[in-house]
N, C-alpha and C positions, 0 to 999 in steps of 0.2 A: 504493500500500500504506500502509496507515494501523499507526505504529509507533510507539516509547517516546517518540521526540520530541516527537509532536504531544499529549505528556502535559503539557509546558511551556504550551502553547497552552491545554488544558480547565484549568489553575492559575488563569493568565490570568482564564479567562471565570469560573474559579470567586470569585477572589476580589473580584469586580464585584459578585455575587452576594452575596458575605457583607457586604459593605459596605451592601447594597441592604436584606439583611434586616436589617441592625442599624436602619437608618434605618427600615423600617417599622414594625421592633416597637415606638420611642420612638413614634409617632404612635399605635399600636394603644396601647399602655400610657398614652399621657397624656390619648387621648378618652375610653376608660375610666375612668378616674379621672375626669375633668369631667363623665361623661355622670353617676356615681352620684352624686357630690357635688350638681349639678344637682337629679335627680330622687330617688336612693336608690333606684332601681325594678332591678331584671334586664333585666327585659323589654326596658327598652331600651336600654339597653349590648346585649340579643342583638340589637335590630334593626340598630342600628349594623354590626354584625358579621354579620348576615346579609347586607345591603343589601352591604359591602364583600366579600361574597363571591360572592354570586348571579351579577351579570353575570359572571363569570369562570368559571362554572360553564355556565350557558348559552352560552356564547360558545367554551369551550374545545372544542365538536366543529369547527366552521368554522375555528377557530384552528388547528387539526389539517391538517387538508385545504390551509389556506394556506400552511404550513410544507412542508408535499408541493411546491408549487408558485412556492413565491418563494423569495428568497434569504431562509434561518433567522436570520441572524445581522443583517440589517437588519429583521426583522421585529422581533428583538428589542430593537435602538434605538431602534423607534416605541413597542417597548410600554415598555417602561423610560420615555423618555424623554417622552410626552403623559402618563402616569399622574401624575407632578407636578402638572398642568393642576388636579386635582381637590384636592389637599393644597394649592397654591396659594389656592385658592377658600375653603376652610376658614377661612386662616391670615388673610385679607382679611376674612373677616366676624367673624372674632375683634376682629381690628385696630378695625373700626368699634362694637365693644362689647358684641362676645359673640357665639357662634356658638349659634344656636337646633338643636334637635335637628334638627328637617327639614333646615334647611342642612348642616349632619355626614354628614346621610343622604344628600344629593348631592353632596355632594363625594366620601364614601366611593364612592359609587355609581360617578361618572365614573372617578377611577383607577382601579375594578377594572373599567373596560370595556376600558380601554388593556392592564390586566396580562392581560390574556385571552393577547395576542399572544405574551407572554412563555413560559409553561411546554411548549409542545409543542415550541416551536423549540428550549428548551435542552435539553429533552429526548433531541430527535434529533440534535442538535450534540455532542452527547457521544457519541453514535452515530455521526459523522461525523469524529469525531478519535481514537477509542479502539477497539483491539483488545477481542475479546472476555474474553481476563485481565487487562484492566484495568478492567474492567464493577465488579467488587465494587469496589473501592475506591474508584474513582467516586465510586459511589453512597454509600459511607464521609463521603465529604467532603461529597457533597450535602446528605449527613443531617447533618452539622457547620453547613454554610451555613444551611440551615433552622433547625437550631439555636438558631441567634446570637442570633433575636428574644426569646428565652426566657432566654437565657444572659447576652449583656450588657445587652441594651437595658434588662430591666427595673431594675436597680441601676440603672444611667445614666441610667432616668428618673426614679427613685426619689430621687438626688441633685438631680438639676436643676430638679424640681419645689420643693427646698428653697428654692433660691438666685430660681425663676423662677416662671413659669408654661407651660402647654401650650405658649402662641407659640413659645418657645424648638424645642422638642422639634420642632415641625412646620418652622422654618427647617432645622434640622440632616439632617431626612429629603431635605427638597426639594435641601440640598447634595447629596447620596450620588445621589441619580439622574444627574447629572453625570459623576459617576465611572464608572456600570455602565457608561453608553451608549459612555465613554470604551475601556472595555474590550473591548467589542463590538465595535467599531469596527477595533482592533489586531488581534484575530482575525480579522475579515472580511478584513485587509486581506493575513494572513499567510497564508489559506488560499484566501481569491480567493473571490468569490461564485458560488453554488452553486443552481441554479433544478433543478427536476427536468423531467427526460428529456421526461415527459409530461403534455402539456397537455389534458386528459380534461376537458368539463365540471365545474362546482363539484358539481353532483349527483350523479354519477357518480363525482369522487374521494369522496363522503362514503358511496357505498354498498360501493365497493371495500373503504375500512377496518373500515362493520361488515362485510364478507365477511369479510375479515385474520382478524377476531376470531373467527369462527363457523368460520373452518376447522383450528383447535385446539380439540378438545374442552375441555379444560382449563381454555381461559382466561375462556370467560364463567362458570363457577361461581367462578373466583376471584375474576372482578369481583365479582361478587354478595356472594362472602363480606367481600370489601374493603368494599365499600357495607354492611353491617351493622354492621361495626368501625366506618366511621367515624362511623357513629351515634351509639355511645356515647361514642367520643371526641371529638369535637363538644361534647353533655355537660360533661364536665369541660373544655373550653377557653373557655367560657362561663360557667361559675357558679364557676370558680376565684377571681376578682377580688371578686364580690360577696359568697362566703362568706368572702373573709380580710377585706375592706374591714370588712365587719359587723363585727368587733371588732379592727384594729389601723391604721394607717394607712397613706399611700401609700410612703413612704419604705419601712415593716417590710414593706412586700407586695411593692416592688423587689428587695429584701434574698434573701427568702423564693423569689421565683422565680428569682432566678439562683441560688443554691442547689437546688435542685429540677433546673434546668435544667442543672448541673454531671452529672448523669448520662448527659443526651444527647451532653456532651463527649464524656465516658469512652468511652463505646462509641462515638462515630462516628468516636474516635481509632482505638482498638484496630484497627474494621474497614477504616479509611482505612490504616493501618499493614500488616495482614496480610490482609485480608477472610476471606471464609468459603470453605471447603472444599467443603462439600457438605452434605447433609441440611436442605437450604434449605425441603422443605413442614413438618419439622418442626420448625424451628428458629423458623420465622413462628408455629405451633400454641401452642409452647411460649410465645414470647415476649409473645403477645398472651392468653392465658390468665393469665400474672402480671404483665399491665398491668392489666389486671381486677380480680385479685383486690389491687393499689396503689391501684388508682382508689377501693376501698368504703375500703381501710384509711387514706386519705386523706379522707374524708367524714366520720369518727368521731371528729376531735376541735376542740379549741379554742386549740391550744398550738399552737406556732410548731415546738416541735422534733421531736415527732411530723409534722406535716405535713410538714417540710421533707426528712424521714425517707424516707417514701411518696412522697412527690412525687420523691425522687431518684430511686429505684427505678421509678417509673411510667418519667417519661424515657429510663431507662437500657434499658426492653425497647424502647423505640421503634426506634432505629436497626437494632435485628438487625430487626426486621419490615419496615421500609421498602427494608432489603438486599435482603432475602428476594424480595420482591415485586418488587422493579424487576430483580433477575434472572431472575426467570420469565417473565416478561412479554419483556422486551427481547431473550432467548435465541430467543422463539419466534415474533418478528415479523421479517416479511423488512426487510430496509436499505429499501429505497426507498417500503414503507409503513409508516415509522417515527413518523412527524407524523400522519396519518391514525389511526394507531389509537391513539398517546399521548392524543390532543384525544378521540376516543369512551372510550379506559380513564378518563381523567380526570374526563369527565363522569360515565359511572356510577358510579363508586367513591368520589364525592365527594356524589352524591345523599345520603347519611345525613348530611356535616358540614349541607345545607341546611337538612333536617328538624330537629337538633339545632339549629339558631342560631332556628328557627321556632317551637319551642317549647317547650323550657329555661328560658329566663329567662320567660317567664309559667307554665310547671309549678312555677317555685321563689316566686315571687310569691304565686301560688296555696295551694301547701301552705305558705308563713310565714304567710299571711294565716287559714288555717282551723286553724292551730296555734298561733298568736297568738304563734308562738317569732322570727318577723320571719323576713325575706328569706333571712340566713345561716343558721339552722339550714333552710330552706325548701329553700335551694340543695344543702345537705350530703346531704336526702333524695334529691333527684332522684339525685345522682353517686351514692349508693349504688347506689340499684337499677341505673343506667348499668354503674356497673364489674362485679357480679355478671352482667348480660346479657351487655355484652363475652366475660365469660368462658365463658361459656355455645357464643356463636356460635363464638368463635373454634375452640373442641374442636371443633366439627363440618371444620375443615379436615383430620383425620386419617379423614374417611372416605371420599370420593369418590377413585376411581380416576384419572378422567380427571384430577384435581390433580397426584395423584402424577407421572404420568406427562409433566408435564411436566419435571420435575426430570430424568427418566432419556431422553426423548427430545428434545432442543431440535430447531428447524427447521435443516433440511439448511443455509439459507445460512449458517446462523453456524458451522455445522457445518465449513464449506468456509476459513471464516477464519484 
C-alpha cells in the first residue's frame, strides 16, 4: 500500500530535480546569451533550443515503454547522469577557445538524448510512491521544480556572467547532475527496484500505451489541445531573450526573468500547499486563456516594469494548467501502463514546443528584417499573434464532452485506490 510516508521518498526525488533544473537553466541562460552576442540572430538561439529539445521528444515514446519494463528509478540515473556527457563536451571546446555554434548544437543535442530516459520514469515514480490525494500536490511541486530554471537560474546567471563567463555556469550544471543521480539512487535503494510484471515485446509495449490512450475518449483530444498550447508557448520561450536582449543587457534580463518567474512560485506554492478541488477542465480553460491574453500584453512594450508585470502573471497561470493536466491524464491511466503512455502523452503534446523552437526565431528574424524595426521588435510581433492564438485554442477546451468527462469519471483503478 502506497501511503503519506513514501511522500518523504517523492521530496527526496523531488528535490534532485530542482537542483537539476537550477543547473540547466544556468546552461540554457548563459548559451543564450553567447549564442546572441555571437550572432545577434533568433534563429539561432531557436536552433540551439530546438536541437536540445528534439531528441527528447522523439525518444520520449520508447522512453515510455522502457520505464514499463526496467527499473524507473535506474533509468533515471542513466539519464541524469550521461546527459552531462554533452555539457561536458560544450565546456571542453569552450576551454580550447570558443565553442562554435555547431559544436553547442551537439552537445545540446547528446544530453537531450540521455534526458529522454528521465521524464517518463519520474513521471511514473510519483505514480509509484503517491496515493491518488496526493497526485495535486505533487504535481504542485513538480511545477515548483520546473520552475526553478526560470526563477533562480536566471538572476544566478545574470550575476555570474558579471564576475565570469558561460564556462563558469556550464561547471556548476555539470556539478548538480551528481546530486540528482545521488538522489535516485536513495530512493531506489529505499523502495527496492521495480521491473514490471511483463515482458511483452518492445512493439507491443509501445502499441498497448497508444491502446491506454484511445480507450478514454477524452484523452486524445486533450492531447491535441495540449499540442496546440504548447505551440504558442514555445513562442514566447524562445523570442523572450532576444526581444529583452535587443534593448537591455544580460544581467537586467536575469533580473527580469526571475521576477516574471516569481509567479510560477506563487502558484506552484499555493497548489503544493492545498492543490485543487475540482473543476480541473475549467480551471486548465480559464488559466490558459489569460496566459494568452499575458503573452500579447507582454509583447507591447519596451520597459522593464510592464514586462516584468505580464510576464509575472503569464507564469502564475502556468502551474494551475500543468495541475490541471497531469491530473486528468494520471486519474485515467491504469498503474502498470503509466510509462507507456507518459512517453506517447509527452511526445504528442510536446509536438507544438518543436514546431515553435523550428520556426520563431526565423519568423522574428524575418519580420525585424522587413520592418527594419531589428530582431526585438520582430520577436514582440510573432508572441503577439502566439498569445492571442493560445487564447483562442485554449477556449475550445470548454466544448468537447468527452474532456469533461474525464474530470467526472476517472478509471476504475485509481478509482479502487
Amino acid at each position: 500500500m502506497k501511503g503519506s510516508r513514501n511522500f518523504k521518498k517523492f521530496l527526496l526525488l523531488w528535490m534532485g530535480e530542482l537542483v537539476s533544473s537550477i543547473g540547466g537553466g544556468l546552461t540554457s541562460f548563459g548559451l543564450g546569451v553567447y549564442i546572441f552576442n555571437q550572432t545577434g540572430s533568433a534563429a539561432d538561439m531557436a536552433l540551439v533550443t530546438l536541437l536540445g529539445f528534439l531528441p527528447t521528444l522523439l525518444l520520449s515514446v520508447p522512453a515510455g515503454v522502457l520505464a514499463d519494463r526496467y527499473d524507473r528509478r535506474l533509468l533515471m540515473m542513466i539519464g541524469d547522469g550521461c546527459s552531462a556527457l554533452g555539457i561536458l563536451y560544450i565546456l571542453i571546446c569552450m576551454l580550447r577557445g570558443g565553442a562554435t555554434l555547431t559544436e553547442i548544437c551537439i552537445g545540446v543535442s547528446v544530453s537531450a538524448v540521455f534526458s529522454a530516459l528521465l521524464e517518463p520514469s519520474f513521471r511514473a515514480t510519483i505514480t509509484d510512491l503517491l496515493t491518488k490525494e496526493e497526485y495535486s500536490k505533487a504535481s504542485g511541486l513538480v511545477s515548483l521544480a520546473g520552475s526553478a530554471r526560470y526563477l533562480f537560474s536566471p538572476v544566478l546567471a545574470g550575476l555570474l556572467l558579471t564576475v565570469s563567463d558561460g564556462k563558469l555556469l556550464l561547471v556548476i550544471d555539470i556539478c548538480t547532475f551528481f546530486l540528482t543521480v545521488v538522489s535516485a539512487a536513495a530512493v531506489r535503494r529505499g523502495i527496492g527496484s521495480k521491473a514490471a510484471e511483463k515482458q511483452e515485446p518492445f512493439l507491443e509495449s509501445l502499441k498497448g500505451g497508444w491502446q491506454v490512450l484511445r480507450s478514454k475518449k477524452g484523452i486524445l483530444p486533450l492531447v491535441a489541445v495540449s499540442s496546440g498550447i504548447t505551440l504558442f508557448m514555445g513562442v514566447f520561450q524562445v523570442l523572450v531573450e532576444p526581444l529583452v536582449l535587443s534593448f537591455t543587457d544580460a544581467r537586467t534580463l536575469g533580473e527580469a526573468e526571475t521576477v516574471c518567474a516569481c509567479g510560477m512560485l506563487a502558484s506552484s506554492v499555493l497548489l503544493g500547499v492545498r492543490g485543487l478541488k475540482g473543476h480541473y477542465v475549467r480551471t486548465l480553460g480559464l488559466s490558459m486563456i489569460l496566459a494568452g491574453c499575458f503573452m500579447a500584453g507582454f509583447s507591447l512594450f519596451e520597459s522593464m516594469i510592464p514586462l516584468c508585470v505580464f510576464g509575472f502573471l503569464f507564469f502564475a497561470a502556468l502551474p494551475f494548467a500543468n495541475n490541471c493536466l497531469d491530473y486528468l491524464m494520471r486519474t485515467n491511466i491504469p498503474v502498470d501502463a503509466q510509462g507507456r503512455a507518459w512517453g506517447l502523452i509527452g511526445f504528442l503534446s510536446q509536438l507544438g514546443y518543436a514546431a515553435a523552437y523550428a520556426v520563431s526565431g526565423a519568423a522574428a528574424d524575418a519580420v525585424g528584417s522587413m520592418t527594419g524595426l531589428g530582431v526585438g521588435r520582430g520577436a514582440a510581433a510573432v508572441m503577439l499573434a502566439a498569445g492571442v492564438c493560445l487564447a483562442v485554442i485554449a477556449s475550445s477546451l470548454f466544448i468537447p464532452q468527452s474532456i469533461k468527462a474525464l474530470e467526472r469519471y476517472p478509471a476504475k483503478e485509481e478509482q479502487k485506490q
